[in-house]
C-alpha positions as CSV (number, residue, x, y, z in Angstrom):
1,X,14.1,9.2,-5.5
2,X,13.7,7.1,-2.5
3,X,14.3,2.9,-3.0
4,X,13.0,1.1,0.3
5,X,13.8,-2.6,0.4
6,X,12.0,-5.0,2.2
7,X,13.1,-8.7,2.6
8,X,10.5,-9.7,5.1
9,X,8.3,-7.6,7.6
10,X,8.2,-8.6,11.3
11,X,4.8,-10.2,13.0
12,X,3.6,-6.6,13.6
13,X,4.9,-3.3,12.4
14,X,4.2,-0.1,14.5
15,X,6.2,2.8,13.0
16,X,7.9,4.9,15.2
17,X,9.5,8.6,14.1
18,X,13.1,6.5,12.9
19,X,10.4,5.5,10.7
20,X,9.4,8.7,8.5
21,X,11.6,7.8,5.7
22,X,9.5,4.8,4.9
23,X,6.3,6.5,5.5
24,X,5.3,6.3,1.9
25,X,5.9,2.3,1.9
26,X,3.9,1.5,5.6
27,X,0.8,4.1,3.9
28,X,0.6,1.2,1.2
29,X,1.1,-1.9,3.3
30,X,-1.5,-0.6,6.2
31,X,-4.8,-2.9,6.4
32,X,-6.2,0.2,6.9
33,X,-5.8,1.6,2.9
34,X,-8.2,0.9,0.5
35,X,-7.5,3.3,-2.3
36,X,-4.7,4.6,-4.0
37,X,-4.0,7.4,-6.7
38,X,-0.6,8.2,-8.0
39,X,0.3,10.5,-11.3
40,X,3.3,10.2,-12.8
41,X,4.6,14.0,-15.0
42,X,7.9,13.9,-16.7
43,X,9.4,17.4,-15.9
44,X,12.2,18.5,-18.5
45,X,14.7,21.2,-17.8
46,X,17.1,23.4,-19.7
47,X,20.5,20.4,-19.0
48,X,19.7,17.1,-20.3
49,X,18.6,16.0,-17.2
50,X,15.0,15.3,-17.0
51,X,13.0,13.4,-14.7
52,X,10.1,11.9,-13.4
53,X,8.3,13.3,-10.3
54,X,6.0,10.7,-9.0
55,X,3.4,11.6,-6.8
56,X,0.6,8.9,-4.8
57,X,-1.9,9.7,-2.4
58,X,-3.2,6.8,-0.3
59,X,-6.6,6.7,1.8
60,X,-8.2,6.3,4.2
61,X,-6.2,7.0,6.9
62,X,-2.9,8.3,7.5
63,X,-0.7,6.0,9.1
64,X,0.1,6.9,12.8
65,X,2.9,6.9,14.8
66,X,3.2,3.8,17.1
67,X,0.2,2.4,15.9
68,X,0.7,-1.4,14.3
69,X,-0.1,-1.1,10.7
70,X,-1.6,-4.9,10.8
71,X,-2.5,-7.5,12.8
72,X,-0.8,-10.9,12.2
73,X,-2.4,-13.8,11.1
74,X,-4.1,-15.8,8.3
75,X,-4.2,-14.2,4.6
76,X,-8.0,-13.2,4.0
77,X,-9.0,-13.9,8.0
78,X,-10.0,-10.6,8.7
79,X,-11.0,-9.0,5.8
80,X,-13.5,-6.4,6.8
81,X,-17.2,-6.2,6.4
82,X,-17.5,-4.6,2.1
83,X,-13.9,-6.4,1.4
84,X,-13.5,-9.9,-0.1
85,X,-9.9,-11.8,-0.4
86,X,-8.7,-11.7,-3.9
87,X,-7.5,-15.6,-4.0
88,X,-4.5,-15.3,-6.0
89,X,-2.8,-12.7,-4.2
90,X,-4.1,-13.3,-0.9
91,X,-4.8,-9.9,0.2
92,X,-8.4,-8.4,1.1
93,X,-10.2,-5.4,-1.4
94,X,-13.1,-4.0,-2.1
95,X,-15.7,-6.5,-3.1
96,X,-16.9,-5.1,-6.5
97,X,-12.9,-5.5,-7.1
98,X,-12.2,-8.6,-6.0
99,X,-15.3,-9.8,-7.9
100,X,-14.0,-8.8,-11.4
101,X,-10.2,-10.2,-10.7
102,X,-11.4,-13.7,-8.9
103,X,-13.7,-13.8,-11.8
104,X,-11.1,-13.7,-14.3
105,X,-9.2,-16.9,-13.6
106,X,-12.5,-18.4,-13.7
């Protein structure tokens, strides 16, 4: 299993191939990514050492070489046209989403 640690992310991040090993974390953090699917299957073997093999697909699209994952500015300033910023976390989703969890605080 692969921990990545992240203190704080530079102004703009374009990942180059030194990159690949954190390919799984910039797939996540790209503006581009709107959905997410991950399953989780604990695999047990004859020793006592069983495990978890995790698995998440992100979409759409891949994240590209050399191609800034963001651009900087302003929480919520460009969410795109069928997105909406979720308030408390100040990040941009799917409007029928952000509907339901700005609603709830409400």
């Amino acid at each position: 299993m692969r921990t990545i640690i992240v203190d704080s992310l530079p102004e703009t991040v374009a990942p180059s191939k030194k990159d690949l090993p954190a390919m799984p974390f910039l797939q996540m953090a790209t503006a581009e990514s709107v959905q997410v699917g991950c399953s989780m299957k604990l695999c047990k073997n004859s020793s006592s050492h069983n495990f978890y093999s995790i698995a998440c697909y992100y979409g759409p699209p891949p994240v590209k070489l050399y191609v800034p994952i963001y651009n900087p500015g302003q929480p919520c300033s460009q969410c795109r046209p069928g997105t909406e910023c979720i308030e408390k976390l100040k990040i941009c989703a799917l409007k029928s989403f952000a509907d339901r969890v700005n609603s709830q605080g409400k």
